[in-house]
C-alpha angles and dihedrals in degrees: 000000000000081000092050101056088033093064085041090061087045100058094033080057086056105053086049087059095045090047094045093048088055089046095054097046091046099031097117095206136063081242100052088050087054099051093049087062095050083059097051092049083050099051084045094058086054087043093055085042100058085048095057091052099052092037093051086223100123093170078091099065087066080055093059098044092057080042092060089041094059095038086056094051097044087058092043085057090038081054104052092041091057084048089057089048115210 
């Protein structure tokens, strides 16, 4: 049954992929673009997560949450760079 719902979540994780990489290359603003790469970092975490679980590594899942950190403090600049305007 655990195989059952872990290939669920894989396949659920690649059609994220699949979804934010269309939405980055037809996002028309510099927002929507950004947001499209949050939500990729975001599926990747998952991604590294579901790894770790099936790996039985779960060091990497230190490696996801600093991951997530610095993904959450490179939007927050993004952010504050796009509020400035060029």
């Amino acid at each position: 049954m655990a195989e059952i719902i872990l290939g669920i979540a894989a396949v659920l994780i690649f059609f994220s992929i699949v979804f934010g990489v269309l939405r980055l290359i037809i996002g028309k603003t510099m927002i929507d673009r950004v947001v499209a790469i949050d939500m990729l970092t975001v599926v990747s975490i998952a991604l590294i997560a579901l790894y770790a679980h099936l790996s039985g590594r779960f060091a990497y899942l230190d490696v996801a949450l600093v991951y997530g950190l610095l993904s959450f403090l490179a939007v927050l600049a993004i952010a504050r760079f796009l509020e400035k305007g060029p």
